[in-house]
N, CA, C, O and CB atoms as a CASP TS submission, in Angstrom:
PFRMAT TS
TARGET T0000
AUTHOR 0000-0000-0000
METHOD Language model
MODEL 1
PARENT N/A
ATOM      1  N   UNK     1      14.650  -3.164 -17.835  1.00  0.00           N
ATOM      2  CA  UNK     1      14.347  -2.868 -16.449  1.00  0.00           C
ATOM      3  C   UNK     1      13.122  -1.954 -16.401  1.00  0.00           C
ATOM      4  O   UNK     1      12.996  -0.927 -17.068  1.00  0.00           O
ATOM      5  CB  UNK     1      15.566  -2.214 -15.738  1.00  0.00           C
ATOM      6  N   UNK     2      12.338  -2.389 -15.636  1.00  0.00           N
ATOM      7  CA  UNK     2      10.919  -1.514 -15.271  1.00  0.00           C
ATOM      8  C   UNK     2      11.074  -0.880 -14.294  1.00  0.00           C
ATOM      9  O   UNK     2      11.258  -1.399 -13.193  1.00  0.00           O
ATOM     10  CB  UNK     2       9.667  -2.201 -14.988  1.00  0.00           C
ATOM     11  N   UNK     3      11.010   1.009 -14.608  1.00  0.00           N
ATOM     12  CA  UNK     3      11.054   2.050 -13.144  1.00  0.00           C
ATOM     13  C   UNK     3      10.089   2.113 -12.307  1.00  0.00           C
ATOM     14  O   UNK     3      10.360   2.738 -11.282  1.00  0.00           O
ATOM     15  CB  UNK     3      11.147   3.452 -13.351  1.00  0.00           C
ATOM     16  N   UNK     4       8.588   1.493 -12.417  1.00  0.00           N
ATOM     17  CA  UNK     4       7.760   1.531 -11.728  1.00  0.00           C
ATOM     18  C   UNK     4       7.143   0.458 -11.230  1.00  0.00           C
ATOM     19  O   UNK     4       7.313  -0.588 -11.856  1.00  0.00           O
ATOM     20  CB  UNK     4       7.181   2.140 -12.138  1.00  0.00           C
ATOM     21  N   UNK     5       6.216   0.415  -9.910  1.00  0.00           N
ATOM     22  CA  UNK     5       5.886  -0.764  -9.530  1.00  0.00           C
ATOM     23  C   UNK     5       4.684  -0.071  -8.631  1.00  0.00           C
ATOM     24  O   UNK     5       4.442   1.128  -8.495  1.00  0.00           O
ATOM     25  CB  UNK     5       7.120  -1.715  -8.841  1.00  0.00           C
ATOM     26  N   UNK     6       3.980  -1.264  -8.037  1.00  0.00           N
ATOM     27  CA  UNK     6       2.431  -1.232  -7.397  1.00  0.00           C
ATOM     28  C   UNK     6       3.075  -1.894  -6.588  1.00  0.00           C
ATOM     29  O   UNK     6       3.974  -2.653  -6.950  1.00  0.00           O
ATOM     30  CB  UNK     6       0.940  -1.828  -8.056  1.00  0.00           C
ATOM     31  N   UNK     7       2.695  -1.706  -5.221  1.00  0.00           N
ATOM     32  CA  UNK     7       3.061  -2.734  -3.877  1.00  0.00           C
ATOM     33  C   UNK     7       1.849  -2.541  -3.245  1.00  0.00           C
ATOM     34  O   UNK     7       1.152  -1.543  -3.426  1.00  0.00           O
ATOM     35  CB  UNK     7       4.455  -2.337  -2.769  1.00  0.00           C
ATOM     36  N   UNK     8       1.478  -3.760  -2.268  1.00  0.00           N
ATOM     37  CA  UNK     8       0.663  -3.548  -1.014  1.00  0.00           C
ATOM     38  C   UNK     8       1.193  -3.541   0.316  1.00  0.00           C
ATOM     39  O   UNK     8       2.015  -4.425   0.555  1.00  0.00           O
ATOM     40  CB  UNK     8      -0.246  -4.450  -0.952  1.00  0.00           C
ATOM     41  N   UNK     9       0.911  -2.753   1.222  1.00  0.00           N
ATOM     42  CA  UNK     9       2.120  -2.481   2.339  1.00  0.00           C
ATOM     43  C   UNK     9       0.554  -2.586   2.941  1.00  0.00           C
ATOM     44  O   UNK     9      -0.539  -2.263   2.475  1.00  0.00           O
ATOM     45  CB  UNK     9       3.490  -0.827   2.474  1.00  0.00           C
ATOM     46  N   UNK    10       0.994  -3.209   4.231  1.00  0.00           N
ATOM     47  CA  UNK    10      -0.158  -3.525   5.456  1.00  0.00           C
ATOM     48  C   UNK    10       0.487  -3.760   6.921  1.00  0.00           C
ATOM     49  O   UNK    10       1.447  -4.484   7.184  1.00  0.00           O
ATOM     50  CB  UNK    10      -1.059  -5.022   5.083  1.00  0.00           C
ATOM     51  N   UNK    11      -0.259  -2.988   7.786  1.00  0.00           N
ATOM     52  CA  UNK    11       0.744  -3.795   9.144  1.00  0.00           C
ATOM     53  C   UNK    11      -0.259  -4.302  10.079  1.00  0.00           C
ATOM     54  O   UNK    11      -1.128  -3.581  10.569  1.00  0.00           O
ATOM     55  CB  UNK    11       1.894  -2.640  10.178  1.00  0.00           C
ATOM     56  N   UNK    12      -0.160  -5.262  10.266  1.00  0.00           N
ATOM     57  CA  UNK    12      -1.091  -6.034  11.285  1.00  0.00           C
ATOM     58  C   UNK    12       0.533  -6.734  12.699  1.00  0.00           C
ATOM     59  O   UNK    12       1.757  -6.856  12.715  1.00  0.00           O
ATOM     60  CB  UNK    12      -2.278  -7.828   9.990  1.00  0.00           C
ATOM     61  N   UNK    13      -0.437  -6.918  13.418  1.00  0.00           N
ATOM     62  CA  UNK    13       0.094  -7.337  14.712  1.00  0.00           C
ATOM     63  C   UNK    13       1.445  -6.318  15.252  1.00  0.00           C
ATOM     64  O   UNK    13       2.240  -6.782  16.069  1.00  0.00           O
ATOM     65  CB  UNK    13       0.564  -8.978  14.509  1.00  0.00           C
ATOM     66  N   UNK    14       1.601  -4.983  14.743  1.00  0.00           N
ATOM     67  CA  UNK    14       2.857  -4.247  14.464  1.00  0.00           C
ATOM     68  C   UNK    14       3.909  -4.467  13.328  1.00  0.00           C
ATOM     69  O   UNK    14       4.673  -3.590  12.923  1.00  0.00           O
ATOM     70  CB  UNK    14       3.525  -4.371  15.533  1.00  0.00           C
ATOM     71  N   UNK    15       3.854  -5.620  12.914  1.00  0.00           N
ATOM     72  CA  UNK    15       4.362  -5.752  11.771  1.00  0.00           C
ATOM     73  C   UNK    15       4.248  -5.324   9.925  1.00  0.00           C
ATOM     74  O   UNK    15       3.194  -5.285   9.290  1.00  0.00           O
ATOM     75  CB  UNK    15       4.286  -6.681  12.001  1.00  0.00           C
ATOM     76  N   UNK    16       5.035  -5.165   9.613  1.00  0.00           N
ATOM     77  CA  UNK    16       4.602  -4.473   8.084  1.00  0.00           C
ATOM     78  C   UNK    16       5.145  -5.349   7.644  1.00  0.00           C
ATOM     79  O   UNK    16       6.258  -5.787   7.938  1.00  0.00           O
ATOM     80  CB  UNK    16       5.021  -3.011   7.452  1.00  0.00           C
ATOM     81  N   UNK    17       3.765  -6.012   6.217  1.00  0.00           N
ATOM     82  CA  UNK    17       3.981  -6.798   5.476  1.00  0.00           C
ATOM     83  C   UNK    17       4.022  -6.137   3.977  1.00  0.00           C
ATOM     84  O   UNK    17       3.249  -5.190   3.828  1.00  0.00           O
ATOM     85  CB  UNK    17       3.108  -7.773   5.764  1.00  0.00           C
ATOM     86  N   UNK    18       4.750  -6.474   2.947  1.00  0.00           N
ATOM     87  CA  UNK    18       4.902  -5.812   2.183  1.00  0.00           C
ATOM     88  C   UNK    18       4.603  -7.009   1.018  1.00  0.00           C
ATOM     89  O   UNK    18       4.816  -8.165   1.383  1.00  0.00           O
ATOM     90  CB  UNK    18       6.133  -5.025   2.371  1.00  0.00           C
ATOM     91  N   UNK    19       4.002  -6.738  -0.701  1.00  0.00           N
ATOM     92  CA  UNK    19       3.430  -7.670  -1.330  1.00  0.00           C
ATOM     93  C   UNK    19       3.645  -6.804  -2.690  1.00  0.00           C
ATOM     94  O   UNK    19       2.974  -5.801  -2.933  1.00  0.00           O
ATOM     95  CB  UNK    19       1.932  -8.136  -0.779  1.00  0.00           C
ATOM     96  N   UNK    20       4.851  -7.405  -3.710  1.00  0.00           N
ATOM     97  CA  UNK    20       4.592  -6.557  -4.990  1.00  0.00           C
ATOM     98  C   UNK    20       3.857  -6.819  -5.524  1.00  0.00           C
ATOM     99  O   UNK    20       3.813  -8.049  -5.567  1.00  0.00           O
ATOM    100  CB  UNK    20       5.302  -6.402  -5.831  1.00  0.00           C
ATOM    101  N   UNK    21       2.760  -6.173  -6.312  1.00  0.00           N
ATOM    102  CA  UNK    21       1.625  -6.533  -7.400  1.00  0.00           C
ATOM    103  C   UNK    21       2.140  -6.513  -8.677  1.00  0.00           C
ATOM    104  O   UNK    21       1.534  -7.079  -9.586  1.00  0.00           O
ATOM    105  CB  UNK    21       0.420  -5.579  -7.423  1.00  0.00           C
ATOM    106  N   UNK    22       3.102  -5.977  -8.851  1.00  0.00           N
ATOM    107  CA  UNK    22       3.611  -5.874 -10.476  1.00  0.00           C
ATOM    108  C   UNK    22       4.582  -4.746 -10.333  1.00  0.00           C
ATOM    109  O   UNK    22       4.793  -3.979  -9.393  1.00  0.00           O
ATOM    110  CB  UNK    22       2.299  -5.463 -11.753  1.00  0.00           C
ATOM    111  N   UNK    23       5.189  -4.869 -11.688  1.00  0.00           N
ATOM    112  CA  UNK    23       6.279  -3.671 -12.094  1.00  0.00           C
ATOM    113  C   UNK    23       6.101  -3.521 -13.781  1.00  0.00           C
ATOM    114  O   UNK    23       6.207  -4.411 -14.625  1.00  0.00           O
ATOM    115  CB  UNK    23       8.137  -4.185 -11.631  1.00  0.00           C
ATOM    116  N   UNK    24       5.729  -1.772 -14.010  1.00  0.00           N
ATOM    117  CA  UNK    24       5.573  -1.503 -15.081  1.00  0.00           C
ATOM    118  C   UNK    24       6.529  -0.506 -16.060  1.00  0.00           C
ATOM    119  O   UNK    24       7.338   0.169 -15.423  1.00  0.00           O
ATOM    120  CB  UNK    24       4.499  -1.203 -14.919  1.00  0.00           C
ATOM    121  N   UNK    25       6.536  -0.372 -17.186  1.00  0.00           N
ATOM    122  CA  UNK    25       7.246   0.453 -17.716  1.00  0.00           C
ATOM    123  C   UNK    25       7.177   1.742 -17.689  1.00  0.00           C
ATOM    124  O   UNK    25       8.072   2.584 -17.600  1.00  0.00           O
ATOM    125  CB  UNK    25       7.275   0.215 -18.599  1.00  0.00           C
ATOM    126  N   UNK    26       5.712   1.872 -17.798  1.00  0.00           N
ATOM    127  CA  UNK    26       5.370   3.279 -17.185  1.00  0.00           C
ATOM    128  C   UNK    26       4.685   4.060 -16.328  1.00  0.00           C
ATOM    129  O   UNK    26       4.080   3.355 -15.520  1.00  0.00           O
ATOM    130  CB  UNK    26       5.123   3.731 -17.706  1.00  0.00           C
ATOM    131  N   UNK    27       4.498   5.348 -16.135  1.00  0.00           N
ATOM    132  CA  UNK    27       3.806   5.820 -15.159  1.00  0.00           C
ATOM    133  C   UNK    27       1.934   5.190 -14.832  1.00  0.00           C
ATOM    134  O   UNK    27       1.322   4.715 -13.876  1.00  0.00           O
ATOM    135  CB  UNK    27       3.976   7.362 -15.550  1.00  0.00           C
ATOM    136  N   UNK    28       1.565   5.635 -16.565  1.00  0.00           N
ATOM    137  CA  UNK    28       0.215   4.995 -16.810  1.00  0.00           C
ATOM    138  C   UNK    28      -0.010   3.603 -16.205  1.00  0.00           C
ATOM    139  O   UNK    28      -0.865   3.289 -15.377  1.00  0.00           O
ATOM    140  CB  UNK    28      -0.005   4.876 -18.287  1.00  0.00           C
ATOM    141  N   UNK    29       0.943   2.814 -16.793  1.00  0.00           N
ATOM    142  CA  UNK    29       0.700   1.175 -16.530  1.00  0.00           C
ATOM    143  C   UNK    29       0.622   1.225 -14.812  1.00  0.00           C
ATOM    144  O   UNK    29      -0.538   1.161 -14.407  1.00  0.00           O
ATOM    145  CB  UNK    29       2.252  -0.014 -17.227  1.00  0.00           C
ATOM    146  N   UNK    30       1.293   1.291 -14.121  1.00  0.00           N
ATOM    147  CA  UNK    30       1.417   1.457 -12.651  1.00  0.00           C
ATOM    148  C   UNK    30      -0.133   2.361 -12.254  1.00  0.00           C
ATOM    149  O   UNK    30      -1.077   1.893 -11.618  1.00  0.00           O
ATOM    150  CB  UNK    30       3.061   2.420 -12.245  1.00  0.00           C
ATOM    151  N   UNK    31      -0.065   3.324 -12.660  1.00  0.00           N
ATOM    152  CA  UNK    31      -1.629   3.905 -12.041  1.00  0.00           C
ATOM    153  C   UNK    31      -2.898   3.361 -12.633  1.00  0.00           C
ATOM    154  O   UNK    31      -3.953   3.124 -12.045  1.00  0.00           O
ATOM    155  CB  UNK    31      -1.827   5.526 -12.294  1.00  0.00           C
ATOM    156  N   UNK    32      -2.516   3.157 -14.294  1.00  0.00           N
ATOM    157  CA  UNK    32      -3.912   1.695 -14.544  1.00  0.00           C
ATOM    158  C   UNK    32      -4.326   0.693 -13.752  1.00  0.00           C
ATOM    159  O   UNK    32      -5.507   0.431 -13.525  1.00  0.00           O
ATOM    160  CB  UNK    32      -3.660   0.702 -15.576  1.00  0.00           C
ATOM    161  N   UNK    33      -3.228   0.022 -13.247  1.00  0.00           N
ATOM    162  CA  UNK    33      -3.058  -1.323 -12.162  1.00  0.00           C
ATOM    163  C   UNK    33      -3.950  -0.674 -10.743  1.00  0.00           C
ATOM    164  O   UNK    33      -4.991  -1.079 -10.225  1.00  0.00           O
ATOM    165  CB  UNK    33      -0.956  -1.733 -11.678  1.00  0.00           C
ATOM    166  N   UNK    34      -3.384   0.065 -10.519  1.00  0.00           N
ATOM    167  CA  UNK    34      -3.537   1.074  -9.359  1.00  0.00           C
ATOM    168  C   UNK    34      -5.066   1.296  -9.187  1.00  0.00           C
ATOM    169  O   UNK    34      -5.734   0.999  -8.197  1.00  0.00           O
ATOM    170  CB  UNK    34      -2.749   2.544  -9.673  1.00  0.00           C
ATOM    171  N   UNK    35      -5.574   1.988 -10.565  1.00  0.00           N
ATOM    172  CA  UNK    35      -7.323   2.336 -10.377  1.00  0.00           C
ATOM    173  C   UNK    35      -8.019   0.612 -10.445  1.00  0.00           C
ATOM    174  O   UNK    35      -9.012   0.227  -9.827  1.00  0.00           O
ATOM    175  CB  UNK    35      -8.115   3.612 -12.132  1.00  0.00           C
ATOM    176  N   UNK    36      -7.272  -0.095 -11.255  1.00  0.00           N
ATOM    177  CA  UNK    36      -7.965  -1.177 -11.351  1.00  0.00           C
ATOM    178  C   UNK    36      -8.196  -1.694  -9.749  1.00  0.00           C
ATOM    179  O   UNK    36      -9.297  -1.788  -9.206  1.00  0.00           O
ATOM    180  CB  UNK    36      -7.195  -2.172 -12.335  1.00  0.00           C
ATOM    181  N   UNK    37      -6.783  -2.030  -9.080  1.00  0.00           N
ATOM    182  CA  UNK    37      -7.497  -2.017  -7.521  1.00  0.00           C
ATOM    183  C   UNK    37      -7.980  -1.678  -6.938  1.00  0.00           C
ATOM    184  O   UNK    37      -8.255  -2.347  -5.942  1.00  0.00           O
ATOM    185  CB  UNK    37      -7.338  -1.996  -6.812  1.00  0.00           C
ATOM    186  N   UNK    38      -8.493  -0.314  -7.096  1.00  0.00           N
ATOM    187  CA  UNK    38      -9.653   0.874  -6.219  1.00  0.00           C
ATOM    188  C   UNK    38     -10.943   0.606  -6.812  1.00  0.00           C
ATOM    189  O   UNK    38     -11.934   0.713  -6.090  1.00  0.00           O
ATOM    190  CB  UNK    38      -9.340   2.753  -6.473  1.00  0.00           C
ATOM    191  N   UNK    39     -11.109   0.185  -8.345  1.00  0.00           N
ATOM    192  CA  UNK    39     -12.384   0.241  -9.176  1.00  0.00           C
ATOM    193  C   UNK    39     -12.530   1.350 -10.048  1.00  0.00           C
ATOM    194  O   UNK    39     -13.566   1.825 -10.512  1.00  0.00           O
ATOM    195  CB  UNK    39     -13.539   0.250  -8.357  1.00  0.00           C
ATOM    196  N   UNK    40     -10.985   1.807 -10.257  1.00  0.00           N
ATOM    197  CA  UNK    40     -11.417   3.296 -11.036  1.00  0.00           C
ATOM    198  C   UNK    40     -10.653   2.930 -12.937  1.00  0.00           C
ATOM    199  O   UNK    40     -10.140   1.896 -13.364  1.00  0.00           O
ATOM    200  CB  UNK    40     -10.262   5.164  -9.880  1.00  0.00           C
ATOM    201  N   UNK    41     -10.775   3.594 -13.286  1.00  0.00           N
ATOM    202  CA  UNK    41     -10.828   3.339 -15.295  1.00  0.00           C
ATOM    203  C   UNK    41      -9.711   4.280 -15.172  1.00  0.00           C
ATOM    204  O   UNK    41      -9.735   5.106 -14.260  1.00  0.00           O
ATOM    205  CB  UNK    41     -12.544   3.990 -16.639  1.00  0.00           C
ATOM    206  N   UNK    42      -8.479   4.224 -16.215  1.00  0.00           N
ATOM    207  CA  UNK    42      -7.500   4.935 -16.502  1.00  0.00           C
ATOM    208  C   UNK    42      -7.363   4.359 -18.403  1.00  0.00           C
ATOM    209  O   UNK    42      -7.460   3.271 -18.971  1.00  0.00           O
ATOM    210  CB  UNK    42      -6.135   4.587 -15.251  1.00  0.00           C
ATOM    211  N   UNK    43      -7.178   5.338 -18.708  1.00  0.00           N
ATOM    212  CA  UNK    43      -6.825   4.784 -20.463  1.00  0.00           C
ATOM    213  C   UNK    43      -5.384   3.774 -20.375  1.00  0.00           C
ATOM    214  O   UNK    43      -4.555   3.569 -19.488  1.00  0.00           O
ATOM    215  CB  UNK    43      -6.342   6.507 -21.764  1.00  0.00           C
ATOM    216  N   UNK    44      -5.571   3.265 -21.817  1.00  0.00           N
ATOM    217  CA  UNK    44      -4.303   1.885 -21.610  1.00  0.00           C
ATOM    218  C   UNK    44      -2.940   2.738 -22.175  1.00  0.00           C
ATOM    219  O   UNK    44      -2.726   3.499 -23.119  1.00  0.00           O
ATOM    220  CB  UNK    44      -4.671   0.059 -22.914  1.00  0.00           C
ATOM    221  N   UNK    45      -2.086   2.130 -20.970  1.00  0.00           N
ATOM    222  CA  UNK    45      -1.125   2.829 -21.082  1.00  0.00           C
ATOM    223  C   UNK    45      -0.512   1.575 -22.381  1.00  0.00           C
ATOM    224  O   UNK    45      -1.137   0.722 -23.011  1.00  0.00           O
ATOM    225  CB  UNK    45      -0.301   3.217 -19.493  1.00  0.00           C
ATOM    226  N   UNK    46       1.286   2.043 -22.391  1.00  0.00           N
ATOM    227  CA  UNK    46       2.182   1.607 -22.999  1.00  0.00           C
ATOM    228  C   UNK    46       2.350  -0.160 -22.477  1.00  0.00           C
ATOM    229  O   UNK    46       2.503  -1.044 -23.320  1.00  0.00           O
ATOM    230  CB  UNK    46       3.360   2.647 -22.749  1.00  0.00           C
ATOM    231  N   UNK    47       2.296  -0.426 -21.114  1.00  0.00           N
ATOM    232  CA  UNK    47       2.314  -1.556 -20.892  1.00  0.00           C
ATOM    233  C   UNK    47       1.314  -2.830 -21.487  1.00  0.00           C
ATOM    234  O   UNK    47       1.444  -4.043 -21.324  1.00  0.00           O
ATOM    235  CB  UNK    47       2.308  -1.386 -19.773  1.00  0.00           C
ATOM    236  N   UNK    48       0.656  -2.346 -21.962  1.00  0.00           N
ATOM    237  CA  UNK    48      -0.482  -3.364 -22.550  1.00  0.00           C
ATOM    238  C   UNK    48      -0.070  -3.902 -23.951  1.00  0.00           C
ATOM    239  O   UNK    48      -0.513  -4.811 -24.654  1.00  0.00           O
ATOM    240  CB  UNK    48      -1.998  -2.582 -22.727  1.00  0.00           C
ATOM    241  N   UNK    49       0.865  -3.071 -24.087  1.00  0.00           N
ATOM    242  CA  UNK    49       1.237  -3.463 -25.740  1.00  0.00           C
ATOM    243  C   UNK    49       2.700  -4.067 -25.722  1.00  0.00           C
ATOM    244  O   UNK    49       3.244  -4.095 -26.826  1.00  0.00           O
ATOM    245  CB  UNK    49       1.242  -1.946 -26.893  1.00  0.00           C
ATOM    246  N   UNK    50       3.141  -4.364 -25.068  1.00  0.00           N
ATOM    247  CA  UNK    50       4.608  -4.942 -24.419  1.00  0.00           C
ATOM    248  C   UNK    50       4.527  -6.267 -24.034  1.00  0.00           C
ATOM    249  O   UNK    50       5.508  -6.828 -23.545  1.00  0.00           O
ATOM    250  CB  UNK    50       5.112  -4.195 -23.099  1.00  0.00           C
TER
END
């Protein structure tokens, strides 16, 4: 079981749409994913080797 995850949450028309991007093992892997969607560099976590 993976404790962490990336979601995209958006609300258009009043509604909130919600979209998982992934679920990781660790904190790193989740905020790697995370800068990768902003454009930012984080070292490789534990998930890359899994």
């Amino acid at each position: 079981m993976k404790d962490w995850a990336v979601a995209h949450i958006s609300i258009q028309d009043g509604l909130f749409y919600h979209r998982s991007e992934y679920t990781f093992f660790s904190l790193n892997g989740a905020l790697k994913h995370f800068c990768e969607l902003t454009g930012e560099k984080i070292r490789d976590p534990i998930d890359d080797y899994c």
